[in-house]
Backbone as a ProteinNet text record, in pm:
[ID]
protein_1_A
[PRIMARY]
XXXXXXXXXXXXXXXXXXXXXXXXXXXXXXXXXXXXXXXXXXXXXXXXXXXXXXXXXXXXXXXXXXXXXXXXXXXXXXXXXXXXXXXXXXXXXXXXXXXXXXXXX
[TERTIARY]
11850.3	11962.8	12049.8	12082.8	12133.7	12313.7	12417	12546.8	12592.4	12583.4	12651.8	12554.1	12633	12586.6	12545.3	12418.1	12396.4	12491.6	12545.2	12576.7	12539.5	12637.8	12633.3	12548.5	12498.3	12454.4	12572.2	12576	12704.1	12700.8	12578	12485.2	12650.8	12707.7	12800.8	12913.1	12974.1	13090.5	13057.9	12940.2	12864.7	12895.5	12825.1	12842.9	12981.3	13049.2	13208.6	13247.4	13274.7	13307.6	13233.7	13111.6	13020.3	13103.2	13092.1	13180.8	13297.1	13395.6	13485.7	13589.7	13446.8	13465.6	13428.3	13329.7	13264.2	13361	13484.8	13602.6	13670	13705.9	13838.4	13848.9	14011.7	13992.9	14091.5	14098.4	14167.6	14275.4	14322.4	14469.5	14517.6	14438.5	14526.6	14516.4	14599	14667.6	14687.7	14772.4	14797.7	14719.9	14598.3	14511.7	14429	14425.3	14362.9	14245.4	14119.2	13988.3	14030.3	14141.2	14133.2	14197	14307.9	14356.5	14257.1	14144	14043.7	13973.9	13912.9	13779.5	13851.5	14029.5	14089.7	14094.5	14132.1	14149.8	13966.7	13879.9	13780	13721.7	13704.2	13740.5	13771.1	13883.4	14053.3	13999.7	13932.8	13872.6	13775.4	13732.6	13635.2	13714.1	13659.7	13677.3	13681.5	13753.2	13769.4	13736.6	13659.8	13620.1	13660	13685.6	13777.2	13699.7	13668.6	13575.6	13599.3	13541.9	13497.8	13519.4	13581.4	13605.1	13430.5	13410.9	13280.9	13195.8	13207.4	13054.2	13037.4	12922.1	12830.1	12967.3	12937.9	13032.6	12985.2	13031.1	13016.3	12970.4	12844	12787.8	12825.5	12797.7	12863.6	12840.8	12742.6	12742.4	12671.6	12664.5	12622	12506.6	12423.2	12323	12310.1	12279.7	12278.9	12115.1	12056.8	11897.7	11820.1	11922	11839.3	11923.9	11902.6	12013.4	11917.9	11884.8	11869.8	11938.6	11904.2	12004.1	11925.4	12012.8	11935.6	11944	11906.4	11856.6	11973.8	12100.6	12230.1	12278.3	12254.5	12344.3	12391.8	12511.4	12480.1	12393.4	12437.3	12395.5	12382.1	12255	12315.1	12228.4	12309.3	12278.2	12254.1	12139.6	12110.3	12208.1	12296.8	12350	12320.2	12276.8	12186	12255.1	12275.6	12332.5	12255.6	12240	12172.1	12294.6	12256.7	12315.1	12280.4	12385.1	12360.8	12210.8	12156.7	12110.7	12216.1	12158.1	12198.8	12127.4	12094.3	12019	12070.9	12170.6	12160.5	12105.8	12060.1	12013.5	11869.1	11806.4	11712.8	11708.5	11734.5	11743.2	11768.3	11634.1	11610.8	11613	11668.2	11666.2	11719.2	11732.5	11788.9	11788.8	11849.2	11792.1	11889.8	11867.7	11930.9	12018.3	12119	12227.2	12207.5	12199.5	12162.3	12248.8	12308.5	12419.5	12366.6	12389.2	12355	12492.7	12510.5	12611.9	12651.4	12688.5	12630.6	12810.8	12809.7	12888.3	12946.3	13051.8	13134.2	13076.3	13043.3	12994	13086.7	13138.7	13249.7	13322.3	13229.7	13315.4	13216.7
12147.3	12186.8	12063.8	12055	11907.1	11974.8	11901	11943.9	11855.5	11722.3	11672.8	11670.3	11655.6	11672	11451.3	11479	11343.2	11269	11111.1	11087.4	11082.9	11061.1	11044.8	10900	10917.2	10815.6	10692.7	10624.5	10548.1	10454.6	10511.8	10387.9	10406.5	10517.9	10477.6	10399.7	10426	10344.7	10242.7	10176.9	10026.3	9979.5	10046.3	9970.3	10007	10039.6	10012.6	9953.9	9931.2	9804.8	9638.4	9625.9	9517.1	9474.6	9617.8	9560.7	9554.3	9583.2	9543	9410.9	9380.1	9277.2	9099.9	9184.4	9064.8	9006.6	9102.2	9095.8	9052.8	9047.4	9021.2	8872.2	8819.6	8677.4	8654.6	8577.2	8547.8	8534.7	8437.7	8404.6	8492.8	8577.2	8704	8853.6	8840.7	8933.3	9077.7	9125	9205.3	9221.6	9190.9	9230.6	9391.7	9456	9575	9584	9512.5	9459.4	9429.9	9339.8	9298.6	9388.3	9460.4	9562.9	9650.1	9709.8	9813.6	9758.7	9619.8	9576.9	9589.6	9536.3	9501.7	9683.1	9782.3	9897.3	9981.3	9942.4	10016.2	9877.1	9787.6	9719.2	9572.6	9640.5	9561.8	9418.7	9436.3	9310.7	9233.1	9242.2	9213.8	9055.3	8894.2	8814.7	8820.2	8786.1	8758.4	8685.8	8657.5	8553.3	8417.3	8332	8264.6	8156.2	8231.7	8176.8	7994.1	7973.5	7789.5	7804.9	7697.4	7689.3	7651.3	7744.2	7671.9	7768.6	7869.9	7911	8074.3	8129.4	8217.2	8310.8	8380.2	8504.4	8646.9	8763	8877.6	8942.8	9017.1	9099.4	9217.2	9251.3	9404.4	9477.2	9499.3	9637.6	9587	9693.3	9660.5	9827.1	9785.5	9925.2	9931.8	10035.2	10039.5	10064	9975.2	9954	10040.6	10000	10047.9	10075.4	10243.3	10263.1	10257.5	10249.7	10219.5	10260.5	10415.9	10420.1	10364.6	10289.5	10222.7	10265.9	10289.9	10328.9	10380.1	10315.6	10348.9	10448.2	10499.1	10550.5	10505.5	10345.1	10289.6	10237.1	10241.5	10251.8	10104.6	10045.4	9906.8	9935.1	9876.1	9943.2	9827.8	9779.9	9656.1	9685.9	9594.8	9659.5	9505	9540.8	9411.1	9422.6	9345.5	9341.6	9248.7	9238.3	9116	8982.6	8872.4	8732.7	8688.8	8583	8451.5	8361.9	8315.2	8179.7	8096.4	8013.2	7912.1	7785.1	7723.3	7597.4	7482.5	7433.8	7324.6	7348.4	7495.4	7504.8	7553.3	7525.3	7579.2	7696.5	7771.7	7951.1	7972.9	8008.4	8012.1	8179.9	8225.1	8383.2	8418	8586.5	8622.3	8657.9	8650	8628	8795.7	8827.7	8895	8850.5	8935.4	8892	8986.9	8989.8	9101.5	9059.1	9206	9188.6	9256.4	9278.8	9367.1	9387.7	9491.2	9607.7	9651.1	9583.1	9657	9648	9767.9	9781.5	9618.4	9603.2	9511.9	9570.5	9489.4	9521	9574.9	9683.3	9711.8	9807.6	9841.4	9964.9	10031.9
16460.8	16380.5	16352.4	16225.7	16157.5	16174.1	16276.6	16286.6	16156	16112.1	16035.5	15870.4	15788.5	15611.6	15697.4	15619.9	15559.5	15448.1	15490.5	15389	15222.6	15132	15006.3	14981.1	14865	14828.6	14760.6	14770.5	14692.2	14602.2	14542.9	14416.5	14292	14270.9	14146.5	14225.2	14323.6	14409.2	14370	14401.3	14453.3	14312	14166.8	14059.4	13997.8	14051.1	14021.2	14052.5	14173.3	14232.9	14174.3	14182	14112	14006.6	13913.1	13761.1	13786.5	13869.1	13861.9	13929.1	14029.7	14123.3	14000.3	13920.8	13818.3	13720.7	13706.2	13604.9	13637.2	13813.4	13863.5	13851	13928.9	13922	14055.9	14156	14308.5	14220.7	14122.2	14030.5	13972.2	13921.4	13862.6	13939.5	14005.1	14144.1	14056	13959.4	13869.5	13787.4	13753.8	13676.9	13723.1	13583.8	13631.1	13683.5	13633.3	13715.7	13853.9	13889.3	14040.2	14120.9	14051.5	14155.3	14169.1	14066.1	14115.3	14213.7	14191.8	14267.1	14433.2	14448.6	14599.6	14612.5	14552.3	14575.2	14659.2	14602.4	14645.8	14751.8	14761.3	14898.5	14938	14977.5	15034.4	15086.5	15174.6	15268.2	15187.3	15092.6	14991.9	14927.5	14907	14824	14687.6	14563	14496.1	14469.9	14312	14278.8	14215.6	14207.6	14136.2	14061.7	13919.5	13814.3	13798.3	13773.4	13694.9	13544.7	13518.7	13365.2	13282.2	13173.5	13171.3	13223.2	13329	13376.3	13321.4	13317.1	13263.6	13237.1	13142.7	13032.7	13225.7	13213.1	13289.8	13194.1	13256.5	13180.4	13170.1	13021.9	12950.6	13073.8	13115.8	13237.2	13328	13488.4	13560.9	13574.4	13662.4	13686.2	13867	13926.9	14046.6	14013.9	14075.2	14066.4	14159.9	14351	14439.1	14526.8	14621.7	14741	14860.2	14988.5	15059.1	15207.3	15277.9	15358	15495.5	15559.5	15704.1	15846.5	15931.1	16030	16103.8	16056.5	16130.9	16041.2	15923.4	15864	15761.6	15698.5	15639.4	15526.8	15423	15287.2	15270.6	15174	15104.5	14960	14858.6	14708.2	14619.4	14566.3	14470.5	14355.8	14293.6	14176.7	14074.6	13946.6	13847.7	13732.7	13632.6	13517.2	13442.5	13299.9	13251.3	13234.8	13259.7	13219.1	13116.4	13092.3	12964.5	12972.3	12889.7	12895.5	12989.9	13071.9	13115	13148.5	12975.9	12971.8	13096.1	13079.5	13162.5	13313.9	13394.3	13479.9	13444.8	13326.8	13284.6	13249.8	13268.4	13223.7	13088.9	12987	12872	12858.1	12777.7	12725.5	12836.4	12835.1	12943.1	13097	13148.8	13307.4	13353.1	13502.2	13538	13689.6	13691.2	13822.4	13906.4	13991.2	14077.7	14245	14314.6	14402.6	14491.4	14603.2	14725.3	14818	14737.8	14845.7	14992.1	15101.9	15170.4	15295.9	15386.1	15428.5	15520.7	15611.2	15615	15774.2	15868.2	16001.7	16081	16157.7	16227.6	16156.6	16035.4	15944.4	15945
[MASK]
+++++++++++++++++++++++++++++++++++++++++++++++++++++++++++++++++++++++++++++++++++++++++++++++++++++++++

């Protein structure tokens, strides 16, 4: 007899956060991208873009969820990228993130 509901899957959380973590910026504190990305999780870095580097892609997709042996979820979330000749990367490439809980949570 199962006392507790299995967790949720959290593949849409995961790509909300992704896209909204991909928007944010550490300098702009008041931005609506960064207050969502610090709102869904707090302890989470900010990114603080380079002048010059790859555009954020229109969307993100939750590819793959994954629940692990503890319980604990971790969720691939992928978006397509720019060309980025000077590192070689001709046509389009993809970005791809891995989700996964913060150890001690």
């Amino acid at each position: 007899m199962r006392t507790t509901a299995p967790a949720a899957d959290p593949a849409g959380y995961a790509q909300l956060f992704v896209s909204a973590w991909l928007r944010s910026n550490a300098a702009e504190a008041t931005s609506a991208q960064t207050r969502r990305a610090q709102s869904l999780a707090p302890d989470s870095q900010l990114p603080n873009p380079v002048a010059g580097a790859h555009t954020t892609p229109q969307s993100v997709t939750a590819v793959r969820s994954t629940q692990r042996g503890d319980g604990a979820w971790s969720v691939t979330v992928a978006g397509p990228s720019e060309a980025v000749p000077s590192v070689g990367l001709i046509g389009c490439s993809v970005m791809a993130f891995l989700v996964t809980p913060q150890r001690g949570r």
